[in-house]
ZAFIMI-589972 format. One record per residue: residue number from 1; residue in one letter; x, y, z of N, C-alpha, C in turn. Coordinates in nm, 4 decimals, always signed. Last residue first. Layout:
# ZAFIMI-589972
k	r	npx	npy	npz	capx	capy	capz	cpx	cpy	cpz
NUM	A	X	Y	Z	X	Y	Z	X	Y	Z $
...
***
This chain:
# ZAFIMI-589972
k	r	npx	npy	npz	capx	capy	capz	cpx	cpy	cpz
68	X	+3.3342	+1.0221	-2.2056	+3.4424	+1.0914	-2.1099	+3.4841	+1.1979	-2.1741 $
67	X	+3.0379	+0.9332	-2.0786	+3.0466	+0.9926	-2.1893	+3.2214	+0.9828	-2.1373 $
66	X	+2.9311	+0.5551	-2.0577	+2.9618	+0.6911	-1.9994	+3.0230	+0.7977	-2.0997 $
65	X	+2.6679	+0.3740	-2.2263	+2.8121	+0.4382	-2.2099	+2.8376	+0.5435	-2.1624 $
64	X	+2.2863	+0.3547	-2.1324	+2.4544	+0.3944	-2.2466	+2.5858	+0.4347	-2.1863 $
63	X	+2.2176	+0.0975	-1.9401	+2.2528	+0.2396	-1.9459	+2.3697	+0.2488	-2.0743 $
62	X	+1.9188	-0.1382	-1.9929	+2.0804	-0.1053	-1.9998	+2.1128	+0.0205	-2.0457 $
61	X	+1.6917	-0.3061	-1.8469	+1.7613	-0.2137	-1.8885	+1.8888	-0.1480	-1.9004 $
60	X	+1.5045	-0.5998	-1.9188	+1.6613	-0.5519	-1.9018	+1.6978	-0.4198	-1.9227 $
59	X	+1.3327	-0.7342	-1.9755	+1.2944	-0.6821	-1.8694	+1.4235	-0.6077	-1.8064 $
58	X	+1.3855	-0.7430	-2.3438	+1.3085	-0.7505	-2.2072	+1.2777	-0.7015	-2.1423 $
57	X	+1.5843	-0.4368	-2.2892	+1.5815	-0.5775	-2.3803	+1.5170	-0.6870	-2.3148 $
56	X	+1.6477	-0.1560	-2.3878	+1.5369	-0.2314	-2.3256	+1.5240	-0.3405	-2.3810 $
55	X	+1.9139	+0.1103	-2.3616	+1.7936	+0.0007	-2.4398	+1.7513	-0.0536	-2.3245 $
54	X	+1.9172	+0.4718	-2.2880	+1.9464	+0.3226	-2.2448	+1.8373	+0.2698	-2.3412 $
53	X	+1.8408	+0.7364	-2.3194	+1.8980	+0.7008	-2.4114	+1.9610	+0.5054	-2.4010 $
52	X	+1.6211	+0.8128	-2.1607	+1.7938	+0.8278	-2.1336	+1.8506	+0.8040	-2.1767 $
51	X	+1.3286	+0.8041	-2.2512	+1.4390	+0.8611	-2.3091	+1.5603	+0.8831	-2.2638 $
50	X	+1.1719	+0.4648	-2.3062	+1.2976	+0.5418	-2.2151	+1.3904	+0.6199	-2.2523 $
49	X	+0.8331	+0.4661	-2.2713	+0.9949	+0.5124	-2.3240	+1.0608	+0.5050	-2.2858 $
48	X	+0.6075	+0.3128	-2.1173	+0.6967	+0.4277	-2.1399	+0.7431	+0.4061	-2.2151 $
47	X	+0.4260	+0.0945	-2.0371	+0.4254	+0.1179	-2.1440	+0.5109	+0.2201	-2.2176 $
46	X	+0.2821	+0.1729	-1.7503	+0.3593	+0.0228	-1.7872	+0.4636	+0.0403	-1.9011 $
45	X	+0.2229	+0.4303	-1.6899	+0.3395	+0.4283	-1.6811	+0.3941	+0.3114	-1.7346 $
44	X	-0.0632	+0.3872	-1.6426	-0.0315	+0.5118	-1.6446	+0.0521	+0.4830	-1.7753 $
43	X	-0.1429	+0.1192	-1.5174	-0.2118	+0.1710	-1.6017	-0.1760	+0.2977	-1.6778 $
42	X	+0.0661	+0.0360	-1.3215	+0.0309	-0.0351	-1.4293	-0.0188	+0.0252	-1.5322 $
41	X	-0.0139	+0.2972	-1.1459	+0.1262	+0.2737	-1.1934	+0.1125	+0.1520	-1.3324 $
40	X	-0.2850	+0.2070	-1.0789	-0.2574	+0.3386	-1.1256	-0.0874	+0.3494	-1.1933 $
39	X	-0.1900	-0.0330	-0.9298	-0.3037	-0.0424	-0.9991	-0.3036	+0.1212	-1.1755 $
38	X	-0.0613	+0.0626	-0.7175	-0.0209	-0.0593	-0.8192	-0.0741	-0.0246	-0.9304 $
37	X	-0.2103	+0.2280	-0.5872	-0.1001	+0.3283	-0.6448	-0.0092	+0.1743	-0.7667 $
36	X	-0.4013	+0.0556	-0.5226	-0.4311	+0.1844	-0.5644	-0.3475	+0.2133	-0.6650 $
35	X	-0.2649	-0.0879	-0.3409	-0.3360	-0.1616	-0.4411	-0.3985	-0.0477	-0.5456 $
34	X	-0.1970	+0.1187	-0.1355	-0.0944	+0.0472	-0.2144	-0.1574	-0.0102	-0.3420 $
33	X	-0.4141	+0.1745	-0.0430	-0.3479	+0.3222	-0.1150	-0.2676	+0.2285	-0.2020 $
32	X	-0.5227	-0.0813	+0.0570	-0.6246	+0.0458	-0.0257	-0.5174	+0.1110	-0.0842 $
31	X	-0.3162	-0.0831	+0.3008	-0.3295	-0.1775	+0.1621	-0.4117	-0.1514	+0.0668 $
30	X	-0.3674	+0.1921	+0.4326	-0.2343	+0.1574	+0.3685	-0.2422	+0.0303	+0.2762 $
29	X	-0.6427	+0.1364	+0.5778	-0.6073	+0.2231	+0.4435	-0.4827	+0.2419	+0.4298 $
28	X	-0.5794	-0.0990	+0.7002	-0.6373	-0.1330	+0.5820	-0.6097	-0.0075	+0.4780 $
27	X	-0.3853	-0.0071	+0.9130	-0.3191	-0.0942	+0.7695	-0.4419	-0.0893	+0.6563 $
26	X	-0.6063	+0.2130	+1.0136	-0.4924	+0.2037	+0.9428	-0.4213	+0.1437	+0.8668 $
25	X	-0.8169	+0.0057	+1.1172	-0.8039	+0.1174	+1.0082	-0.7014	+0.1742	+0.9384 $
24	X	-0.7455	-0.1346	+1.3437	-0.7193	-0.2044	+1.2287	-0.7398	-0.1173	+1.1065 $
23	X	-0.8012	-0.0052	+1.5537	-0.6398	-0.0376	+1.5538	-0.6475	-0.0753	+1.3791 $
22	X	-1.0914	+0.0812	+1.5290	-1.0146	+0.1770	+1.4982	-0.8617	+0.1382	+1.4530 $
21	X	-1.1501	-0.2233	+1.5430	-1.2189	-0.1469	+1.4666	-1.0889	-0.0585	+1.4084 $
20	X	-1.1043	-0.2825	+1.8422	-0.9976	-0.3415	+1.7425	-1.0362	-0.2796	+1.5947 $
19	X	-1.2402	+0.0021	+1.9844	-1.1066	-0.0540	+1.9485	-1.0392	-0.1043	+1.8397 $
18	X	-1.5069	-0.0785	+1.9527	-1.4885	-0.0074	+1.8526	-1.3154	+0.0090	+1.8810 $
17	X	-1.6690	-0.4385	+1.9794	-1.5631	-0.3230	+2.0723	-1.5415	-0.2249	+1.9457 $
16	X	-1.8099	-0.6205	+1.7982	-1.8856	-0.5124	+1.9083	-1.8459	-0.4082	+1.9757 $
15	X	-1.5641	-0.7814	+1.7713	-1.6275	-0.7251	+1.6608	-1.7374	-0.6227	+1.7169 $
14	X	-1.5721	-0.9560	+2.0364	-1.4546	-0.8419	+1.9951	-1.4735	-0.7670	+1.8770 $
13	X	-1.8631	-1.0001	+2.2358	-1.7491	-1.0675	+2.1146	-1.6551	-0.9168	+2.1097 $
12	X	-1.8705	-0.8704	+2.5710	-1.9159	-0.8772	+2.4190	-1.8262	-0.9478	+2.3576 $
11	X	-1.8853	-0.9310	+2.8252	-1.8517	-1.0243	+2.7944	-1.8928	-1.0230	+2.6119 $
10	X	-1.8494	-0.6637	+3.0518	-1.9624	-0.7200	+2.9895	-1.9968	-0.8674	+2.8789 $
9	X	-1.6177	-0.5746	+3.0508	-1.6475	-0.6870	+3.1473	-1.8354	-0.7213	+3.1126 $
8	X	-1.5544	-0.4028	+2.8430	-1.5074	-0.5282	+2.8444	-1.5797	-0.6420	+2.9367 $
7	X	-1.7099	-0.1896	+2.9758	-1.7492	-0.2609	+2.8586	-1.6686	-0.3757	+2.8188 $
6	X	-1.5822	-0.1169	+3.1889	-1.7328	-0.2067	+3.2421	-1.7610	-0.2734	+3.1180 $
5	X	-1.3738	-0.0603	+3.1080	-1.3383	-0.1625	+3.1797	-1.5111	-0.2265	+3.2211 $
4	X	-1.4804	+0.2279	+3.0138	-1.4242	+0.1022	+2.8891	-1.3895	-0.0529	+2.9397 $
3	X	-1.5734	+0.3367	+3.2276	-1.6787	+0.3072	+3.0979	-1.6046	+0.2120	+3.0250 $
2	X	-1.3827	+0.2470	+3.5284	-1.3819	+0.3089	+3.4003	-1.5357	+0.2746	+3.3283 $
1	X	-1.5298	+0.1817	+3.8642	-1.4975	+0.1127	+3.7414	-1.5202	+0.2087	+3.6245 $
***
């Protein structure tokens, strides 16, 4: 019998296994970076300009006229 098949068969809760631990590290540090990069984007960038020369009417941006 494996080390990891005796430790299952030992009958621990699932918070005791370092498995579901490791599986679940990843999304958490992907919802960390996201709430991060929200957070940092609000605070930076909310508030710009827009020098392309488009208005801003509201939440509306509108491109100037093509040149021809």
């Amino acid at each position: 019998m494996s080390d990891s098949t005796r430790e299952l068969s030992e009958g621990k809760p699932w918070w005791q296994h370092r498995w579901p631990w490791l599986l679940m590290l990843g999304p958490a540090v992907a919802v960390v970076g996201c709430i991060i990069t929200i957070v940092l984007a609000f605070q930076a960038f909310g508030d710009q300009d827009i020098v392309d020369g488009g208005s801003r009417q509201g939440l509306v941006v509108t491109a100037p006229a093509a040149h021809r």
